[in-house]
Structures are given as C-alpha cells and as structure tokens.
OpenMM code with the backbone's topology and positions (N, CA, C; nanometers):
from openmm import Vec3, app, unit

residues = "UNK UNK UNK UNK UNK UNK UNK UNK UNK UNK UNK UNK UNK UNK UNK UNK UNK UNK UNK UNK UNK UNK UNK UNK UNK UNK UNK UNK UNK UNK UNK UNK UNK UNK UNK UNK UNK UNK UNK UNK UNK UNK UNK UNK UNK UNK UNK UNK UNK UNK UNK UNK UNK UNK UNK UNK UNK UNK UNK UNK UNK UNK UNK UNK UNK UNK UNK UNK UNK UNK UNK UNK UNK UNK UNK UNK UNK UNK UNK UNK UNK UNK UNK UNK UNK UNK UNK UNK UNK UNK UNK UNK UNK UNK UNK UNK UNK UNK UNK UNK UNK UNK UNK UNK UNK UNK UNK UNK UNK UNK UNK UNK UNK UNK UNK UNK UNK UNK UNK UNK UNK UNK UNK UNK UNK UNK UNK UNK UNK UNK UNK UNK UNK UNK UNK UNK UNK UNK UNK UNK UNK UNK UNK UNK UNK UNK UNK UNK UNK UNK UNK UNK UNK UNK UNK UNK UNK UNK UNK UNK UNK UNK UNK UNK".split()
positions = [
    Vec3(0.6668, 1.3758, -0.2262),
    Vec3(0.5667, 1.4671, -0.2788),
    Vec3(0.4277, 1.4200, -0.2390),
    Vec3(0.3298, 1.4792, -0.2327),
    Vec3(0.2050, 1.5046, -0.1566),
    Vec3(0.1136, 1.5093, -0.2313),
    Vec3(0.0147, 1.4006, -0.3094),
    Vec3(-0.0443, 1.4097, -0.4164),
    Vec3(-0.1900, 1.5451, -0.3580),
    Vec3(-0.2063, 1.5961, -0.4301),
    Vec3(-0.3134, 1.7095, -0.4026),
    Vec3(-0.4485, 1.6267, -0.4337),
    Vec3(-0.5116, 1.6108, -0.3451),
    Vec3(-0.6913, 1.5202, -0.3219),
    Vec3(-0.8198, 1.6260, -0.2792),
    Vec3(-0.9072, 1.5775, -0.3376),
    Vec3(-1.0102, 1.6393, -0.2722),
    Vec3(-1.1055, 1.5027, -0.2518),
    Vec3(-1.2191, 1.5820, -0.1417),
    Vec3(-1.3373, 1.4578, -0.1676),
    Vec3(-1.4579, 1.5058, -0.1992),
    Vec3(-1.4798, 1.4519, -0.2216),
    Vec3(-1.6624, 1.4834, -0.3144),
    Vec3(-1.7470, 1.3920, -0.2869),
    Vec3(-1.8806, 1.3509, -0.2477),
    Vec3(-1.9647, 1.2472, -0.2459),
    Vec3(-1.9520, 1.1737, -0.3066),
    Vec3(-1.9830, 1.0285, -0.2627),
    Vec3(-1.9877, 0.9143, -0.3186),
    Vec3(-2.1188, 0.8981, -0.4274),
    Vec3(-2.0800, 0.8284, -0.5474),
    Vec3(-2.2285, 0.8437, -0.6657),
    Vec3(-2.1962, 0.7603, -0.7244),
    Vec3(-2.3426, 0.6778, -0.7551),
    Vec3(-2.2886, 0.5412, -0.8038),
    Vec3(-2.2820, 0.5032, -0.9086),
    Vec3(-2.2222, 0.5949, -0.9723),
    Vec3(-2.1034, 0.5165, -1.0581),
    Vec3(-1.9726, 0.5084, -1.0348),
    Vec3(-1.9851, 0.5612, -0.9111),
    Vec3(-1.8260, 0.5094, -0.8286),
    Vec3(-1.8475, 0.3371, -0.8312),
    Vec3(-1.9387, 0.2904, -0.8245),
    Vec3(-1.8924, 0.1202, -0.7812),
    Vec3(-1.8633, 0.0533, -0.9535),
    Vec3(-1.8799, 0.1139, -1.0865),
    Vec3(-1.7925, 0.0825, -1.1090),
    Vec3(-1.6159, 0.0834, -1.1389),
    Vec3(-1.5693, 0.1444, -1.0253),
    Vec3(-1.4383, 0.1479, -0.9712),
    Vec3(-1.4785, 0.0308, -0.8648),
    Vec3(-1.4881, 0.0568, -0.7623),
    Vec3(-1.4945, 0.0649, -0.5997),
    Vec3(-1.5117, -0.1150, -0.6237),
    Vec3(-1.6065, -0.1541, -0.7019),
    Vec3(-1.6302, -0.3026, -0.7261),
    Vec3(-1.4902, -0.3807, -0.7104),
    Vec3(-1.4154, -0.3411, -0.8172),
    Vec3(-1.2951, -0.4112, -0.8115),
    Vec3(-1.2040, -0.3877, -0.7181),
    Vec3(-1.1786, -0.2830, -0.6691),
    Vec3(-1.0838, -0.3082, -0.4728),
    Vec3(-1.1810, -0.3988, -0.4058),
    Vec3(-1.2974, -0.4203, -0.3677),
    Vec3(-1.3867, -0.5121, -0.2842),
    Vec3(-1.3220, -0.6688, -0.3158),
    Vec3(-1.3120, -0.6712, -0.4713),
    Vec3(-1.2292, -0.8417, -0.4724),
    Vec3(-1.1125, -0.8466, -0.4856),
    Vec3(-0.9965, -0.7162, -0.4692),
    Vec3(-0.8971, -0.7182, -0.4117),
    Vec3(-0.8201, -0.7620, -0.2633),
    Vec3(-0.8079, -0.8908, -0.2469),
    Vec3(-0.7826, -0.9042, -0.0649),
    Vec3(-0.6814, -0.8399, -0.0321),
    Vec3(-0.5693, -0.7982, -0.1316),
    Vec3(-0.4670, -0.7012, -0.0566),
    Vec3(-0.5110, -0.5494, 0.0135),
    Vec3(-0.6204, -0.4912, -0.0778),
    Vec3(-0.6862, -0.3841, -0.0437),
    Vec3(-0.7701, -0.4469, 0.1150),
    Vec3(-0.7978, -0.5226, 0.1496),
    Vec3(-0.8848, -0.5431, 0.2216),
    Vec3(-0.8111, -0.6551, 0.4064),
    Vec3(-0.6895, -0.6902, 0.3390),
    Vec3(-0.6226, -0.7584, 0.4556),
    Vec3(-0.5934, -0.7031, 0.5904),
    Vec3(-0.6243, -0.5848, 0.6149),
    Vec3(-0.6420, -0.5364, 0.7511),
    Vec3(-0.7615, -0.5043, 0.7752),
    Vec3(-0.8374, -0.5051, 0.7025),
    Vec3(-1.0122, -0.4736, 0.7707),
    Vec3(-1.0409, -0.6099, 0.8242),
    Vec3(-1.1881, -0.5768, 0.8527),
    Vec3(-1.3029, -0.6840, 0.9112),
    Vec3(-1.3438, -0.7463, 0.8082),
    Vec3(-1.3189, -0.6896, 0.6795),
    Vec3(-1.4007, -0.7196, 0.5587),
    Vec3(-1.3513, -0.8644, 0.4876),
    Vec3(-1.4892, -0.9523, 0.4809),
    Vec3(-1.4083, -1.0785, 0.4364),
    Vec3(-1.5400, -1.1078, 0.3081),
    Vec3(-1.4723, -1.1213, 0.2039),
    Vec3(-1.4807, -1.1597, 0.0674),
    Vec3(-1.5110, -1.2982, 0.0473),
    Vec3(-1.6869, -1.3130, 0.0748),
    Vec3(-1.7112, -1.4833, 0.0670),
    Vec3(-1.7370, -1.5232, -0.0919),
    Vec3(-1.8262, -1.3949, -0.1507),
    Vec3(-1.8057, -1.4404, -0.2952),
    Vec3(-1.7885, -1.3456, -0.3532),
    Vec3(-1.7147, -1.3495, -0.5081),
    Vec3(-1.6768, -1.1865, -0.5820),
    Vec3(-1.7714, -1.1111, -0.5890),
    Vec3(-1.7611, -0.9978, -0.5881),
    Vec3(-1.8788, -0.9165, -0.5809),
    Vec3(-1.8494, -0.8253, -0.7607),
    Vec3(-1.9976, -0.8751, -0.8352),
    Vec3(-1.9664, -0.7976, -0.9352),
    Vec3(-2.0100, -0.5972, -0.9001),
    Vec3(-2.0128, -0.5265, -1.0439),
    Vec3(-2.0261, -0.4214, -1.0561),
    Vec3(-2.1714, -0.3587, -1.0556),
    Vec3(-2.2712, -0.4762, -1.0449),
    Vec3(-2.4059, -0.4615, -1.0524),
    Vec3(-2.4496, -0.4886, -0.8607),
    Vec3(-2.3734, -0.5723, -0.8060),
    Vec3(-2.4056, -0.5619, -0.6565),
    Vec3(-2.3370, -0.4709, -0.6001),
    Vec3(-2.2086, -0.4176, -0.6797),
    Vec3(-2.1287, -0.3277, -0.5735),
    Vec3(-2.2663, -0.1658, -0.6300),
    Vec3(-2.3362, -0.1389, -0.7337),
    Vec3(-2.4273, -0.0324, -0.7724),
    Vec3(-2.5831, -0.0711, -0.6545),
    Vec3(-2.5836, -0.1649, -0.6304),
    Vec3(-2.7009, -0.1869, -0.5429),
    Vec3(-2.6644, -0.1442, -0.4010),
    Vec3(-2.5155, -0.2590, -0.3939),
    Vec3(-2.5297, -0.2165, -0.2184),
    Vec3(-2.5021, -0.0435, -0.1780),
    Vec3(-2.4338, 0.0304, -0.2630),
    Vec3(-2.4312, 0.2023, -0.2652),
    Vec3(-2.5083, 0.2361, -0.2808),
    Vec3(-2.6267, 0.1848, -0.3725),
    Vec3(-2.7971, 0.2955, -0.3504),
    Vec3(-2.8346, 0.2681, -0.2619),
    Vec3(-2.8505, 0.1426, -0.1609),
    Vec3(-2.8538, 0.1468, -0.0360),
    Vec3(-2.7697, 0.2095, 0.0479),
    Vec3(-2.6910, 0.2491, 0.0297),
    Vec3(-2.6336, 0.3283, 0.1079),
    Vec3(-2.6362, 0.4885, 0.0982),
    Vec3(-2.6357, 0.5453, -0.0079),
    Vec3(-2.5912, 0.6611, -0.0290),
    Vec3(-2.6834, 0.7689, 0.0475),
    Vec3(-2.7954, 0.7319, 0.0562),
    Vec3(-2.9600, 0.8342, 0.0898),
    Vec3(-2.9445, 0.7895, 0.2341),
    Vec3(-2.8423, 0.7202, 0.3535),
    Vec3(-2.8522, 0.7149, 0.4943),
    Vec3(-2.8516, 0.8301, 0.5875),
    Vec3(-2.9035, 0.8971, 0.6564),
    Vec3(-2.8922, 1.0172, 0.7436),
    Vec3(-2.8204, 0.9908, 0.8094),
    Vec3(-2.8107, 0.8906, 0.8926),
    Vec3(-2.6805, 0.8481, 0.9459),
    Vec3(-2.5472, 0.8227, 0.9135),
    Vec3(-2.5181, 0.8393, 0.7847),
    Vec3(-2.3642, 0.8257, 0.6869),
    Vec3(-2.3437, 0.9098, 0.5898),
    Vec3(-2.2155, 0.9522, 0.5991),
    Vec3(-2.1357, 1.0647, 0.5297),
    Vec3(-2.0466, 0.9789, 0.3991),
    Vec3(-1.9929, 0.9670, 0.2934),
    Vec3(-1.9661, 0.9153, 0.2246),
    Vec3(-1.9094, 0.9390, 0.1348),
    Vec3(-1.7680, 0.9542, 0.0831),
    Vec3(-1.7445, 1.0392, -0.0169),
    Vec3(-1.5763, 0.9816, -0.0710),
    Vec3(-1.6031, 1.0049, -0.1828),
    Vec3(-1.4599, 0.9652, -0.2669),
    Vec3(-1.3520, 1.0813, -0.2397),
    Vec3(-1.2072, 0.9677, -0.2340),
    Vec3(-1.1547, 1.0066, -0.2173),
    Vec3(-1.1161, 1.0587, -0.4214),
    Vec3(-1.0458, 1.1782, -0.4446),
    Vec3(-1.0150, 1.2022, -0.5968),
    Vec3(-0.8738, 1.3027, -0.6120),
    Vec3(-0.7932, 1.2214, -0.6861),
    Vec3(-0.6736, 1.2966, -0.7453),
    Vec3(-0.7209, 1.4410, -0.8116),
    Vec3(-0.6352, 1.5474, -0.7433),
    Vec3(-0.7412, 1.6754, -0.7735),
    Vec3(-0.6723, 1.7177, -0.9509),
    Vec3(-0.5535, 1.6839, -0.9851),
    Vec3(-0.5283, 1.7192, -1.1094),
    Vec3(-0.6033, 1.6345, -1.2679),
    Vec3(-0.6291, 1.4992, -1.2134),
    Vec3(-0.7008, 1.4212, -1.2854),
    Vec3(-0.8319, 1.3835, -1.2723),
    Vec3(-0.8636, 1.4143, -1.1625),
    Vec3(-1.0252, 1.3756, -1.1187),
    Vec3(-1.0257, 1.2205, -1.1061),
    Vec3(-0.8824, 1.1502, -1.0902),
    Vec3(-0.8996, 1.0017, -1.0317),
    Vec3(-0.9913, 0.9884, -0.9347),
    Vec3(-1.0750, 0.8717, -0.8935),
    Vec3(-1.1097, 0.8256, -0.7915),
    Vec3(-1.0628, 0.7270, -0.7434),
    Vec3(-0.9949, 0.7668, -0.5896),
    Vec3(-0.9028, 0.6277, -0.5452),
    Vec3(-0.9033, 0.5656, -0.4074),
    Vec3(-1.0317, 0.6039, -0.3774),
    Vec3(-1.0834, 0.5603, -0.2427),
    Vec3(-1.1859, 0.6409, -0.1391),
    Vec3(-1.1987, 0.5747, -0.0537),
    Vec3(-1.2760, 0.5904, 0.0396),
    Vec3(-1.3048, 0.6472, 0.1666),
    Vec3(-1.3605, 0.7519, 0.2330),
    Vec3(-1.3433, 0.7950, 0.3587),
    Vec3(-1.5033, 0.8290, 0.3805),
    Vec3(-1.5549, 0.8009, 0.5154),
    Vec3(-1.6983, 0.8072, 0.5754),
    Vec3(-1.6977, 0.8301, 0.6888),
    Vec3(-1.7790, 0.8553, 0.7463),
    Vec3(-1.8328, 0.8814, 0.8885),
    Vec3(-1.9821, 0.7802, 0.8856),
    Vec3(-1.9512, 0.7129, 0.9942),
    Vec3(-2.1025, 0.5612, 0.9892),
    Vec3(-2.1323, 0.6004, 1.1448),
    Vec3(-2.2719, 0.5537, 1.0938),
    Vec3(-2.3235, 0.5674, 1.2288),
    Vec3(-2.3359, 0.7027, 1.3309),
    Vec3(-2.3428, 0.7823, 1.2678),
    Vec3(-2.3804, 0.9679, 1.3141),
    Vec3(-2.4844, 0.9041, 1.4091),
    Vec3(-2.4702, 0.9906, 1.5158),
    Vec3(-2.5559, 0.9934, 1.6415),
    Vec3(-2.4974, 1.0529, 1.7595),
    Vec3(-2.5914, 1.1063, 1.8102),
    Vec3(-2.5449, 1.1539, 1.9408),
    Vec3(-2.4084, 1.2511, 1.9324),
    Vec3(-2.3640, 1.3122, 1.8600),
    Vec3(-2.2220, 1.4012, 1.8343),
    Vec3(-2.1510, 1.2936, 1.7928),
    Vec3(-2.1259, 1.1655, 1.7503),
    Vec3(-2.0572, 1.0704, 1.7723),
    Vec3(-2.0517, 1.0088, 1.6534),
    Vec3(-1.9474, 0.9573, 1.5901),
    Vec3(-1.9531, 0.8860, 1.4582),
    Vec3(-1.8389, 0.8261, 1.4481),
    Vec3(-1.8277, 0.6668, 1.3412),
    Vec3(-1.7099, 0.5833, 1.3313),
    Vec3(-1.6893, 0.6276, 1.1967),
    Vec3(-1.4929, 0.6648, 1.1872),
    Vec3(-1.4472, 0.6721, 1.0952),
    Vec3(-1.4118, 0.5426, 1.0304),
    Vec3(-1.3999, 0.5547, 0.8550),
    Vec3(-1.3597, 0.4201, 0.8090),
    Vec3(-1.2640, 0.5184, 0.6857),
    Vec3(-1.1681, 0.4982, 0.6420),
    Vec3(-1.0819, 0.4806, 0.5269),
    Vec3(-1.0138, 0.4158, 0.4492),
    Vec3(-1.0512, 0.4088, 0.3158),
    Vec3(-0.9172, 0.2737, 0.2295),
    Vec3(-0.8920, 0.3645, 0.1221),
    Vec3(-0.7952, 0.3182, 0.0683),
    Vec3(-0.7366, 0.4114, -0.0567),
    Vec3(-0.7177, 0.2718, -0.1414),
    Vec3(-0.7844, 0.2473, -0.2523),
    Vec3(-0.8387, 0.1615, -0.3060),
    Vec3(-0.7274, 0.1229, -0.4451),
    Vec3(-0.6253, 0.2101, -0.4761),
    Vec3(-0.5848, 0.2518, -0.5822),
    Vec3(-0.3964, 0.2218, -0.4787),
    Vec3(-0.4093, 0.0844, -0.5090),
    Vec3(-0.2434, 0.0740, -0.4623),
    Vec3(-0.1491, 0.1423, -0.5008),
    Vec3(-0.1700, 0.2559, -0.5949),
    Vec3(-0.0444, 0.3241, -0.6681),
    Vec3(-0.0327, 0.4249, -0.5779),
    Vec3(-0.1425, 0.4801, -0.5020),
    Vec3(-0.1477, 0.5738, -0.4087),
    Vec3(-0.0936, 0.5663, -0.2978),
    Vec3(-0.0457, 0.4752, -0.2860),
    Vec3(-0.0278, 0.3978, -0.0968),
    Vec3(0.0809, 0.4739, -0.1062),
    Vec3(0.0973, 0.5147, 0.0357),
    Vec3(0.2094, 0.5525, 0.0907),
    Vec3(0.2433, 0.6886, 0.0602),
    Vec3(0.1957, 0.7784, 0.0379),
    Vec3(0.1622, 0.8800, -0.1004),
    Vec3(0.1161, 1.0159, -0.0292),
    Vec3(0.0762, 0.9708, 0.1414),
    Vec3(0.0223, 1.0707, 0.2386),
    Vec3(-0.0921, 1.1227, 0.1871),
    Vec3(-0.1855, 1.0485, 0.1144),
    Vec3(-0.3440, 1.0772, 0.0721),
    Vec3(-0.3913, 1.0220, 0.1943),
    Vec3(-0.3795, 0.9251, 0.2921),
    Vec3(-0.4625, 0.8975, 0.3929),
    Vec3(-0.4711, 1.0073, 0.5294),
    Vec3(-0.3394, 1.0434, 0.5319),
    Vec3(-0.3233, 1.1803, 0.6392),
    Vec3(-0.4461, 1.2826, 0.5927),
    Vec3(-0.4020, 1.3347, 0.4558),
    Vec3(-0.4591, 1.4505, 0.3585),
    Vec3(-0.6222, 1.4133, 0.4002),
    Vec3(-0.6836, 1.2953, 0.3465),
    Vec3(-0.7825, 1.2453, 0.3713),
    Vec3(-0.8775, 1.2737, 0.4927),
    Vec3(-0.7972, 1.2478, 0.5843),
    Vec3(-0.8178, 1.2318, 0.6859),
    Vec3(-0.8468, 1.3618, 0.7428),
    Vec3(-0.8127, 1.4026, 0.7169),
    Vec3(-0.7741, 1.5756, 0.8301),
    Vec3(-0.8786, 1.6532, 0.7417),
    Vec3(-0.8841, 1.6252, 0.5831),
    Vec3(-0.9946, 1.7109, 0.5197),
    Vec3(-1.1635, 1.6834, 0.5820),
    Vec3(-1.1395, 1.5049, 0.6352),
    Vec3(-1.2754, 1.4531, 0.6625),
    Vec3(-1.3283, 1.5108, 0.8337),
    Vec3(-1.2441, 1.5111, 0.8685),
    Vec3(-1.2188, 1.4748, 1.0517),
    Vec3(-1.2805, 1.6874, 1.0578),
    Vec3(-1.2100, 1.7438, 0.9773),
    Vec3(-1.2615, 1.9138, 0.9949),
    Vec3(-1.4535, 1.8664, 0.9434),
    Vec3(-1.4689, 1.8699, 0.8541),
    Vec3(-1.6142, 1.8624, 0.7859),
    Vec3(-1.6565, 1.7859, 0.9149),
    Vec3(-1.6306, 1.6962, 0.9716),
    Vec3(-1.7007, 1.6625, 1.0923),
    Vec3(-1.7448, 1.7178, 1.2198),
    Vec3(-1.6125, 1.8235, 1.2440),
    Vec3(-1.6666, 1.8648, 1.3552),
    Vec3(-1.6655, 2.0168, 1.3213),
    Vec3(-1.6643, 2.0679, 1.1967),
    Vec3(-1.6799, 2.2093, 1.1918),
    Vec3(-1.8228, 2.1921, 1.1501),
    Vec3(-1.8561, 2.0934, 1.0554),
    Vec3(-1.9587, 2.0788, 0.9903),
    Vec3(-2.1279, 2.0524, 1.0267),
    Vec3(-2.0617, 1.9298, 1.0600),
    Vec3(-2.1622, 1.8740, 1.1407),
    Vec3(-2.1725, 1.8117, 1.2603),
    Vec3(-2.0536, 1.9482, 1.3558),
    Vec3(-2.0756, 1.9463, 1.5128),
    Vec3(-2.0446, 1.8159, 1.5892),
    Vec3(-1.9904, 1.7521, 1.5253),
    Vec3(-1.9492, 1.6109, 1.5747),
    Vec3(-1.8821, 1.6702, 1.7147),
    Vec3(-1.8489, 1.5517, 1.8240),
    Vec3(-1.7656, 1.6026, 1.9470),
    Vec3(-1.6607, 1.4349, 1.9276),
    Vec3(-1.7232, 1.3538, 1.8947),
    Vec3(-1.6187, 1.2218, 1.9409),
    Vec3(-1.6476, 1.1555, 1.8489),
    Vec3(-1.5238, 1.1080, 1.7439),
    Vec3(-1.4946, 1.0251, 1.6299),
    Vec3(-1.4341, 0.8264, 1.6918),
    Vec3(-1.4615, 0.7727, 1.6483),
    Vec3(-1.3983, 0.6271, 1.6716),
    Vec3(-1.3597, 0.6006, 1.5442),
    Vec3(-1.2729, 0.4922, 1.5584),
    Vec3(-1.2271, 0.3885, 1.4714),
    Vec3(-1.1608, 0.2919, 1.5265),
    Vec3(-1.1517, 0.1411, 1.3834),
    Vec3(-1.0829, 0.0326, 1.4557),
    Vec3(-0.9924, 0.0321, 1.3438),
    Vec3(-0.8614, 0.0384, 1.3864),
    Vec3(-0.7406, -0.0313, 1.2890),
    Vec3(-0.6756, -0.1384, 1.3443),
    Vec3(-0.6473, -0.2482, 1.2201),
    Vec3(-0.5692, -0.3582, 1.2216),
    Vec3(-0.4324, -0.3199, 1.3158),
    Vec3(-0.3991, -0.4547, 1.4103),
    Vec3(-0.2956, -0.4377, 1.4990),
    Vec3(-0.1540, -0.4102, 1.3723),
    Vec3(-0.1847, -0.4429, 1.2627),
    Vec3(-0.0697, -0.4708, 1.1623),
    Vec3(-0.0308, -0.3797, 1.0823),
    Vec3(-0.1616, -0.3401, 1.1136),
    Vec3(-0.1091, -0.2185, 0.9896),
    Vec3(-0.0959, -0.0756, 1.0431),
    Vec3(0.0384, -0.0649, 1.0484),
    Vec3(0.1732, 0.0102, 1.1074),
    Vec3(0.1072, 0.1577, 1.0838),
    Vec3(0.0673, 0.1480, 0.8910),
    Vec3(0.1180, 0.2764, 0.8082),
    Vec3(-0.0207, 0.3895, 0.8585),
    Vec3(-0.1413, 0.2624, 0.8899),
    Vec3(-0.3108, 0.3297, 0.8770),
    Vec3(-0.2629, 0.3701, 1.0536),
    Vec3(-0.1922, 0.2828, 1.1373),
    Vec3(-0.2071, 0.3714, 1.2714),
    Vec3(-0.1247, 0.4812, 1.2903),
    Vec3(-0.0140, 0.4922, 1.1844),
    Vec3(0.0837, 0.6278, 1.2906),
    Vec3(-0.0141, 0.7337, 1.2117),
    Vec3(-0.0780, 0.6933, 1.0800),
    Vec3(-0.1481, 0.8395, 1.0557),
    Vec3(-0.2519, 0.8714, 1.1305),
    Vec3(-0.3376, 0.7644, 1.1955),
    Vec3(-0.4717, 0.8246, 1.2690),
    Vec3(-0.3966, 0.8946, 1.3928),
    Vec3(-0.2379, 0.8231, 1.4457),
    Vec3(-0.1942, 0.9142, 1.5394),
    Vec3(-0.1823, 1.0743, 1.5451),
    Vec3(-0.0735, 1.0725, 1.4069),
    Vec3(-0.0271, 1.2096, 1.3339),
    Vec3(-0.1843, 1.2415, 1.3645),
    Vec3(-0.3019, 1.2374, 1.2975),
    Vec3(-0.4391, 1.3260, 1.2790),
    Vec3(-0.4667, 1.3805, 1.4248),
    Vec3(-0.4486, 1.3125, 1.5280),
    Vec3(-0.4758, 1.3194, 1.6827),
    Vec3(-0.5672, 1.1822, 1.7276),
    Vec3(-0.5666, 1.1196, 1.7020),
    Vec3(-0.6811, 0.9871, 1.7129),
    Vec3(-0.5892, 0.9207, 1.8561),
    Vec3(-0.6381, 0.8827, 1.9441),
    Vec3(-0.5293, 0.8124, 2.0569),
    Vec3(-0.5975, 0.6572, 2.0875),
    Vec3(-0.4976, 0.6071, 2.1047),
    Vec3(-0.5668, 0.4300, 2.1373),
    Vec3(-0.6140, 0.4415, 2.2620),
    Vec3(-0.7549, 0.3950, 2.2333),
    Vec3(-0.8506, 0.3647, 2.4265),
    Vec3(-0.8560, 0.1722, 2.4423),
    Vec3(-0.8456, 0.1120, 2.3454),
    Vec3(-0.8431, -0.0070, 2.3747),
    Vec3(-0.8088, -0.1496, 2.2672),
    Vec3(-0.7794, -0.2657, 2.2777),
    Vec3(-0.7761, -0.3599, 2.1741),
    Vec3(-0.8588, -0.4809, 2.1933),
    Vec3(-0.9027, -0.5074, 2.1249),
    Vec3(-0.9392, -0.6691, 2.1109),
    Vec3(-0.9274, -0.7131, 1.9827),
    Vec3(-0.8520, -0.8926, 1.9970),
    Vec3(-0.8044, -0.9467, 1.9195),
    Vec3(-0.7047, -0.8336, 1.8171),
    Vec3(-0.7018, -0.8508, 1.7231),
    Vec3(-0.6207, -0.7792, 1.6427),
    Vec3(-0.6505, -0.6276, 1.6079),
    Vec3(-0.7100, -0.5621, 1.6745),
    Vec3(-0.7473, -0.4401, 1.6012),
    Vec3(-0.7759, -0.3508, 1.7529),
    Vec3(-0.7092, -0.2209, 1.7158),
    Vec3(-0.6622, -0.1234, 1.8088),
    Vec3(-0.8596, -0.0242, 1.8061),
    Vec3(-0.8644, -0.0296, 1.8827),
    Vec3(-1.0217, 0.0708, 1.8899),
    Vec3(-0.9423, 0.2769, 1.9205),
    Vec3(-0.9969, 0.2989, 1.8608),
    Vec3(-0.9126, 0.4964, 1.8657),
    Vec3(-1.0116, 0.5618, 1.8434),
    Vec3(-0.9820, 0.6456, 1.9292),
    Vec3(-1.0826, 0.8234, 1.9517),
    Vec3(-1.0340, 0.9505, 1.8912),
    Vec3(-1.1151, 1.0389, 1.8581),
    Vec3(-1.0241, 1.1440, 1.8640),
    Vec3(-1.1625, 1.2805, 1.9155),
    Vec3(-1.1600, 1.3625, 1.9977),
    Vec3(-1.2098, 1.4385, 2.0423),
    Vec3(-1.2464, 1.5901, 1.9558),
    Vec3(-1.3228, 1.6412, 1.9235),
    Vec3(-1.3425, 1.7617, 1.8501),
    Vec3(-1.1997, 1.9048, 1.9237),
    Vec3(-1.1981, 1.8455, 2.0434),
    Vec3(-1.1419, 1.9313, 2.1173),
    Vec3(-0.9791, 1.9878, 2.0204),
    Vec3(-0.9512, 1.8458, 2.0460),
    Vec3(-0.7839, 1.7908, 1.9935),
    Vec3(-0.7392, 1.8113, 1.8469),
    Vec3(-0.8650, 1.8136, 1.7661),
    Vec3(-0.8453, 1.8727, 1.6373),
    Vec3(-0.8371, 2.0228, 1.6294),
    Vec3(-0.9464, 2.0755, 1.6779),
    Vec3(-1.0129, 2.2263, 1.6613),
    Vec3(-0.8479, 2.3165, 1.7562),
    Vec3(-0.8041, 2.2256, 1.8245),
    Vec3(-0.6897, 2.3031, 1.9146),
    Vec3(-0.5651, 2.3304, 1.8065),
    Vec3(-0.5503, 2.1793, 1.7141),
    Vec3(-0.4179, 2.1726, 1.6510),
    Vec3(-0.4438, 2.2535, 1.4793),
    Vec3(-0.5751, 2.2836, 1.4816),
    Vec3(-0.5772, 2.4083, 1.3705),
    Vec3(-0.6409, 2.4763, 1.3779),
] * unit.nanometer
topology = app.Topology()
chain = topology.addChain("A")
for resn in residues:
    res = topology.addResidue(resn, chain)
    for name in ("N", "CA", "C"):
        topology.addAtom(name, app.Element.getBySymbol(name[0]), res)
C-alpha cells in the first residue's frame, strides 16, 4: 500500500521534528552528511531561517496527507541556469520502504520543470543505497558518473514531461 503524501513548504517549526533525524546516523548513513556535534532544536530553527528566504532553494516537507505527519525532506539547491540539485530523506523510519520517496519525487521533479522551467536536475546517491537508486531510476534520473562512493544522476525535463 502507497501511503498518500503531499508537500508543502518547509516552516520552522519543522526543525522541531527535522532536529532529531539530523542526530539520527541511521537517517543519515548514505549522505555526505557527517554529525560532528548533536545538533539541538534551537540550531536546527536557526540553520532553516537561514535557509528558508534563499532564491536559489525550493524546500518543502514531505507530509502524511491523512494525518498531516511530517516525515521528511525533498528540495531543489542551487537553482540556476534551468539547472538544480535534487536532495531527499524521509526522516521518519516507519515510512521507509513505503514508496513515499518515488511519490515524493515525481510530485517534486513535475513542480520543477512545469513550474519553474527547470531543463536539467542532478543528484548524488550513495553507491549503497540500493533502495534511493532504483527509485531515482524508476523517476527517469540516469547515472552520468561516480566518484568514490556515490553515483552522480541527471534527469532531463525532456524524459519526465515525455513519461507524463
């Protein structure tokens, strides 16, 4: 079964959720992201007001649409030039596996290029983690290259806008 999600902007009183996946390392063992000291609920509210007002970043919770859970994360960083890096975590281990990252994904990847005209998406996923690459596959995302552990992937406005 296919939990039903929507996303909505990120607002900060999401970090106090979002705080506690940040000192989760299971949530975080395939990113870049490395956890030198815990991060409370008062730095995870700072570093998001720095963030939230960027012209260059899209930002928005992921939310269980029957409960209004919030259980993660999906963005577009670095807007420029038609061009932007995707990032996703689903923050809420009960969710994993649950096909919210597909759902996620495909809701974010349209708003990008219907929205705001995007032509070419990137991302980097962990060589390891199996579950985050067959979905950026399933979405249309294709591998252009690797270094060290992490697969670099595209996906073209073309390749989406064709498959719906």
């Amino acid at each position: 079964m296919n939990t039903q999600i929507y996303l909505r902007p990120l607002e900060l009183k999401d970090a106090d959720v979002s705080y506690k996946w940040r000192n989760d390392p299971e949530v975080w063992s395939y990113t870049k992201f490395v956890l030198k000291d815990p991060i409370t609920a008062e730095v995870e509210k700072q570093w998001l007001l720095n963030k939230l007002n960027l012209a260059n970043e899209k930002r928005f919770a992921i939310c269980v649409k029957n409960t209004n859970e919030y259980i993660g994360n999906i963005q577009l960083l670095d807007i420029e030039n038609e061009t932007a890096v995707f990032h996703l975590f689903i923050g809420e281990k009960k969710y994993w596996g649950k096909g919210i990252g597909y759902s996620a994904s495909l809701m974010l990847l349209k708003y990008a290029f219907y929205n705001l005209n995007l032509k070419r998406i990137f991302l980097e996923v962990h060589a390891d983690n199996l579950a985050a690459y067959a979905i950026y596959k399933k979405v249309g995302f294709l591998p252009v290259s690797q270094q060290e552990h992490f697969i670099k992937m595209v996906i073209n406005s073309s390749v989406l806008l064709a498959a719906n």
